[in-house]
C-alpha positions as CSV (number, residue, x, y, z in Angstrom):
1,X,7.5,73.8,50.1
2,X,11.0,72.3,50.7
3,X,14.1,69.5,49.4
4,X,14.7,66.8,51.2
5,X,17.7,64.4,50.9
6,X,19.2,62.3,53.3
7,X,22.5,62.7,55.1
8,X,25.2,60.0,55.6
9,X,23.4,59.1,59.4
10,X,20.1,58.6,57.2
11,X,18.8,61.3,58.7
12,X,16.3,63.7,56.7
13,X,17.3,67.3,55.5
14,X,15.0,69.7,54.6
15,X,15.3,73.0,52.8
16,X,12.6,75.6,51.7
17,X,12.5,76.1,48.3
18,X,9.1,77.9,46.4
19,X,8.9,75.3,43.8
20,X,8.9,71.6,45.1
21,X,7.1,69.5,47.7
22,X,9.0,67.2,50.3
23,X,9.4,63.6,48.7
24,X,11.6,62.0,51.4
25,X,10.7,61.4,55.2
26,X,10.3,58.9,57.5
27,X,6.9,58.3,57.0
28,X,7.4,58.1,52.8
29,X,5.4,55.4,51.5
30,X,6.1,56.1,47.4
31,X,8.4,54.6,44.8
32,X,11.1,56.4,43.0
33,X,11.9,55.1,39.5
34,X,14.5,56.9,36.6
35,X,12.2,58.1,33.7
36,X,13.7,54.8,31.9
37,X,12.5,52.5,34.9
38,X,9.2,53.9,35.0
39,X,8.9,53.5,31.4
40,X,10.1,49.9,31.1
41,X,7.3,49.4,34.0
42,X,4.7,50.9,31.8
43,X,5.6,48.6,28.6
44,X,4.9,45.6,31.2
45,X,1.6,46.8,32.1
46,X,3.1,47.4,35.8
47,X,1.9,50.8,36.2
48,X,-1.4,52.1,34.3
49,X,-3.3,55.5,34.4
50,X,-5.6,53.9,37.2
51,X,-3.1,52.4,39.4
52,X,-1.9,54.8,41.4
53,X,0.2,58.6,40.6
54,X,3.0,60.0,39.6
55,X,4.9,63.0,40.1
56,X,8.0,64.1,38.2
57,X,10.9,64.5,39.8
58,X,14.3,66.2,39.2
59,X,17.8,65.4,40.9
60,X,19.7,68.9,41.9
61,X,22.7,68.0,43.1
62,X,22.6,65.6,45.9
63,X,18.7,66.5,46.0
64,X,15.6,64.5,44.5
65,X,13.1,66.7,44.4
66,X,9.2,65.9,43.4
67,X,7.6,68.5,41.6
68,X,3.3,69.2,41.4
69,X,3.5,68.2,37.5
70,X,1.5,64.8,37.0
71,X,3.3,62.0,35.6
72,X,1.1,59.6,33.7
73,X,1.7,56.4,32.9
74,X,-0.4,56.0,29.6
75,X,1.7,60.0,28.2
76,X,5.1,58.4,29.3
77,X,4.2,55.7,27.2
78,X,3.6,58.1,24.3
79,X,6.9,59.7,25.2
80,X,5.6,62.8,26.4
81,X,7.6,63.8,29.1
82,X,8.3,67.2,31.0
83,X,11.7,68.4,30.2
84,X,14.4,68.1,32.1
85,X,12.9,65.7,34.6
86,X,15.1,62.6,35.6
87,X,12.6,60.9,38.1
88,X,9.4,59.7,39.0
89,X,7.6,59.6,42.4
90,X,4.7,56.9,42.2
91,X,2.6,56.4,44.9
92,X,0.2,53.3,44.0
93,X,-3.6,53.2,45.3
């Protein structure tokens, strides 16, 4: 499993870590929101449980990094969210 982030030449940087998934390449066809965005976009019926998914994300350092844990738009709403996570990654349908 690896980190991605992007350098300064938008180039893609992986490193291994045994906890997270890459999030960022070239081919990345999700949508990255703060846990505030994502829930302002729940309250507007934007995202809902069928749309799509979501994985939690957390920012270390420089890094996003998208975890495995499942980030539901109908618990975020309900304002049960994994600690310490800063991000979402959504992928719609």
């Amino acid at each position: 499993m690896r980190e991605t982030s992007l350098d300064k030449g938008g180039k893609v940087m992986e490193i291994l870590t045994n906890n997270y998934e890459l999030i960022l390449s070239e081919d990345f066809n999700g949508d990255v929101f703060t846990i505030k965005e994502f829930k302002e976009c729940c309250e507007c019926r934007m995202f809902v449980d069928t749309d799509g998914i979501g994985y939690y994300g957390i920012k270390v350092g420089e890094l996003l990094v998208e975890t495995n844990e499942r980030a539901i738009p109908s618990r975020v709403l309900d304002g049960i969210i994994e600690a310490n996570r800063t991000h979402i990654v959504w992928y719609n349908k």
